[in-house]
Legacy VTK file of the C-alpha trace (Angstrom):
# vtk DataFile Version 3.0
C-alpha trace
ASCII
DATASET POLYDATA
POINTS 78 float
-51.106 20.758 -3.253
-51.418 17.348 -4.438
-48.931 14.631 -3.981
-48.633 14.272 -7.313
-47.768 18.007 -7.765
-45.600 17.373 -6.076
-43.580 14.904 -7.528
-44.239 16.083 -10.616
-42.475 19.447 -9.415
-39.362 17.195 -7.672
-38.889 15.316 -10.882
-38.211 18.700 -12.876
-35.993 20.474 -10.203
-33.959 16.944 -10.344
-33.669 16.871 -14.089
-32.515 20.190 -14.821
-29.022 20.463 -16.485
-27.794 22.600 -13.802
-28.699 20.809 -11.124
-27.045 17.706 -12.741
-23.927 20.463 -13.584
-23.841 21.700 -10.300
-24.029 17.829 -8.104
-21.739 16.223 -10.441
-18.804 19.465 -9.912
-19.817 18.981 -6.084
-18.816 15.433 -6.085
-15.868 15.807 -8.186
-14.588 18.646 -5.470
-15.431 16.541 -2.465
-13.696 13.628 -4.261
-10.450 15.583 -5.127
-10.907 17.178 -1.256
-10.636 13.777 0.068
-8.106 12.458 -1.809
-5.944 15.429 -0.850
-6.612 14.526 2.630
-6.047 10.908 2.800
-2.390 11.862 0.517
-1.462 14.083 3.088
-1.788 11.746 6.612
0.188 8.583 4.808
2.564 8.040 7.391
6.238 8.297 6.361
7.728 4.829 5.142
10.911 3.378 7.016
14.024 2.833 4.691
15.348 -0.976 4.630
18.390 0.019 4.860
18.232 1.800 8.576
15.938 -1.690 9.883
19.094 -3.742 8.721
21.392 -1.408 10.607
19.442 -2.433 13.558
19.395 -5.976 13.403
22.305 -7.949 15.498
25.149 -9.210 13.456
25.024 -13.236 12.621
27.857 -14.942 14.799
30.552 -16.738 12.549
30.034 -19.789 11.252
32.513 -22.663 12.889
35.222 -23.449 9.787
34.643 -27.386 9.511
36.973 -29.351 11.177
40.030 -30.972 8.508
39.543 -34.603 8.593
42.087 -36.759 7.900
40.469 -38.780 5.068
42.473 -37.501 2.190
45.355 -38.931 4.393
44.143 -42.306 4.390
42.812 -42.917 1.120
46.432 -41.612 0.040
47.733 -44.500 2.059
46.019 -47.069 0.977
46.781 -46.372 -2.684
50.768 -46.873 -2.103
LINES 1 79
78 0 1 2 3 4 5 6 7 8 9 10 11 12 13 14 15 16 17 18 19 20 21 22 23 24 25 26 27 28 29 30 31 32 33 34 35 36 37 38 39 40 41 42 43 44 45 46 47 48 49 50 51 52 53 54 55 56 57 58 59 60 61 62 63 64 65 66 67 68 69 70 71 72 73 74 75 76 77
């Protein structure tokens, strides 16, 4: 058998309908296969709500100290 036989035999197998048919199901099967997969091993997300729970509370802030401004301004007017 010639190469070219050969070829010529390759290129017919390859451009047969049902061998198109049959590699394009394949790949949509392995495709929807692997998606599956990958859906399934996601790993489970943390709420926000339980990561605030966590976090220390924020100390107070100081109340500012009363100054006695107002006081003075008043006395200067009278």
């Amino acid at each position: 058998m010639k190469l070219q036989d050969f070829l010529n035999i390759v290129l017919q197998i390859l451009t047969n309908w049902f061998v198109i048919g049959t590699v394009v199901a394949m790949l949509l099967i392995i495709s929807f296969a692997n998606y599956v997969i990958r859906y399934k091993r996601k790993p489970k997300k943390k709420k926000k709500k339980n990561l605030a729970e966590k976090a220390p509370p924020k100390p107070p802030k100081p109340a500012p100290a009363e100054s006695s401004e107002g006081e003075a301004e008043g006395d200067k007017e009278e």
